[in-house]
C-alpha positions in Angstrom: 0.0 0.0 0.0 3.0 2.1 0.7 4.6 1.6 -2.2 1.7 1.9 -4.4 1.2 5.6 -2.6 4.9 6.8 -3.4 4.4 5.6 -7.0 1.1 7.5 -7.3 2.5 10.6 -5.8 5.9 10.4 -8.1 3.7 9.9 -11.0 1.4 13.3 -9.8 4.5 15.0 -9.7 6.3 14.2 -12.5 2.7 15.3 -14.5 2.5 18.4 -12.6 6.6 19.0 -13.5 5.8 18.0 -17.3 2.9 20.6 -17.0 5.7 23.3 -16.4 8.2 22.7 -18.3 9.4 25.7 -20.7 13.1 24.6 -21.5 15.0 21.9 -22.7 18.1 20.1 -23.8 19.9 17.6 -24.8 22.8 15.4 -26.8 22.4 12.1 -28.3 24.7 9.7 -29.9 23.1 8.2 -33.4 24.6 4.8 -33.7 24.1 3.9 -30.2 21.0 5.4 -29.9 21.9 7.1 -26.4 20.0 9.9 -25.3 20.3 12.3 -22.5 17.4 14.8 -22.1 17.4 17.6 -19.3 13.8 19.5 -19.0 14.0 22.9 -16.9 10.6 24.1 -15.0 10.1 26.6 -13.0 9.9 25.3 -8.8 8.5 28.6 -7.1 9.4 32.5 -6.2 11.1 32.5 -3.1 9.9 36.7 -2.5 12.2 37.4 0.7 15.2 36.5 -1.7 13.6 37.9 -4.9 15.1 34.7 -7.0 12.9 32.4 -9.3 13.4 28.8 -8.4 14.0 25.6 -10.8 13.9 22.2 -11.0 15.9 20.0 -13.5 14.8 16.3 -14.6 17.7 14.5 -16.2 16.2 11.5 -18.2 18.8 9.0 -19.8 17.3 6.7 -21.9 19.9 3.6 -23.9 19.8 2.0 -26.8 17.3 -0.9 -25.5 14.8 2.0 -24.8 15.6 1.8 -20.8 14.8 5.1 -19.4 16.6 6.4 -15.9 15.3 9.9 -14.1 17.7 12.0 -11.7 15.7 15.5 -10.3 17.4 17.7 -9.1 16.7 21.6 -8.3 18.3 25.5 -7.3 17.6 24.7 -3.3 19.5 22.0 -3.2 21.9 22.5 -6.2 23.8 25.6 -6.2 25.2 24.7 -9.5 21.3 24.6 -11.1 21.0 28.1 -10.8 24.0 28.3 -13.1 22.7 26.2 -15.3 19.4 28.0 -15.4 21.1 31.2 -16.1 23.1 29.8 -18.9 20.1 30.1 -21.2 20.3 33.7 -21.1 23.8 33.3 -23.6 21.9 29.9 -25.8 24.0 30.8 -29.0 21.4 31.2 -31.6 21.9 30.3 -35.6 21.1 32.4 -38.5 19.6 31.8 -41.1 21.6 30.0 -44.0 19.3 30.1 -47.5 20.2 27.3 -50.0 22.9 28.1 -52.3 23.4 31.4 -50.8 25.9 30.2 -48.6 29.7 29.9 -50.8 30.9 26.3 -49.6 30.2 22.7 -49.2 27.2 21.2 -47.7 28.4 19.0 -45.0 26.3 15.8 -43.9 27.1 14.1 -40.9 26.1 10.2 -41.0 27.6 9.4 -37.2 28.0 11.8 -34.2 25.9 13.3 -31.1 23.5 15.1 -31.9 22.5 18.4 -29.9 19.4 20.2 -29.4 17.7 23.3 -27.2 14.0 24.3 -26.9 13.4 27.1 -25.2 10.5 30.2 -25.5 12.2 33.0 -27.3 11.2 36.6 -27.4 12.0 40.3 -28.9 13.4 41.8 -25.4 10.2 43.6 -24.7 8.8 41.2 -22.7 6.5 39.2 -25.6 7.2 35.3 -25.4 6.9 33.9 -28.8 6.4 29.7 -29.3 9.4 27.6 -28.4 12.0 27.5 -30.4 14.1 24.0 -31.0 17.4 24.5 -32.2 19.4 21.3 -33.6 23.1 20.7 -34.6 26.0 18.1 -34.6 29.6 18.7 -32.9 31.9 20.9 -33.5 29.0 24.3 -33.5 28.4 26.8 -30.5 25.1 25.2 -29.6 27.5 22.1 -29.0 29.5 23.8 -26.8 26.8 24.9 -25.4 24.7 22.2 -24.4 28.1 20.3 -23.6 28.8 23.2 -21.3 25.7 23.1 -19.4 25.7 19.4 -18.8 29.2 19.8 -17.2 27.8 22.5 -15.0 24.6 20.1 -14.2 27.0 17.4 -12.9 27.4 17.8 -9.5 24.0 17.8 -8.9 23.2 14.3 -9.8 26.4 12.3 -8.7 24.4 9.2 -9.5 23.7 9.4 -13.0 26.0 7.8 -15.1 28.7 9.5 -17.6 27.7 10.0 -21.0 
């Protein structure tokens, strides 16, 4: 009966965290089919402190399709807060019409694979839709998202290395 309570209430939560969720990313390897996924929601306004809290869910999923969850959030993560910050300098791309560009097209068959979607907006305070942003190695939003996983580490010591 215990069990079954804890399982409902994790299950509640993770809805009511999927519910919130207005960032995320991500890097996966194509031939093995690895994936690691971190969603970003917002956790609450602490007002005596005048700071926005966050909570990060780290989901690793392998090439058989198992899946493994590590939470994690700015109270109890100094290091999240960084993290969460980090999306203020997401390097964006720009446009590149077809056969504008002087140059080879290069196609990448192997290699991780990175992506960001996050709300955008003019600086105004308007929130367009999410964006998603994708790109292979060797780009800023690589370095990016590489970046921020490295700054994410210490606050799941469990989860294993990509």
């Amino acid at each position: 009966m215990l069990v079954a309570l804890l399982l409902q209430a994790t299950t509640a939560d993770a809805a009511t965290f999927d519910r919130g969720i207005w960032g995320r990313f991500g890097r996966g390897v194509a031939l093995r089919h690895t994936v690691e996924e971190v969603a970003v929601a917002r956790d609450g306004w602490d007002a005596a402190r005048r700071i926005q809290h966050f909570r990060f869910r780290l989901t690793t999923r392998d090439g058989d399709g198992t899946a493994t969850t590590h939470w994690s959030d700015t109270r109890t993560c100094p290091a999240a807060r960084t993290a969460a910050a980090r999306f203020g300098s997401l390097p964006m791309p720009r446009p590149d019409p077809p056969a504008m560009i002087p140059g080879d097209i290069a196609i990448v068959m192997d290699g991780i694979g990175y992506s960001v979607t996050v709300p955008v907006g003019y600086g105004n305070g308007s929130i367009a839709d999410p964006v998603t942003v994708r790109s292979n190695v060797g780009t800023s939003l690589a370095a990016w998202v590489e970046a921020s996983f490295a700054t994410l580490r210490p606050c799941w010591p469990g989860a294993p290395r990509f």
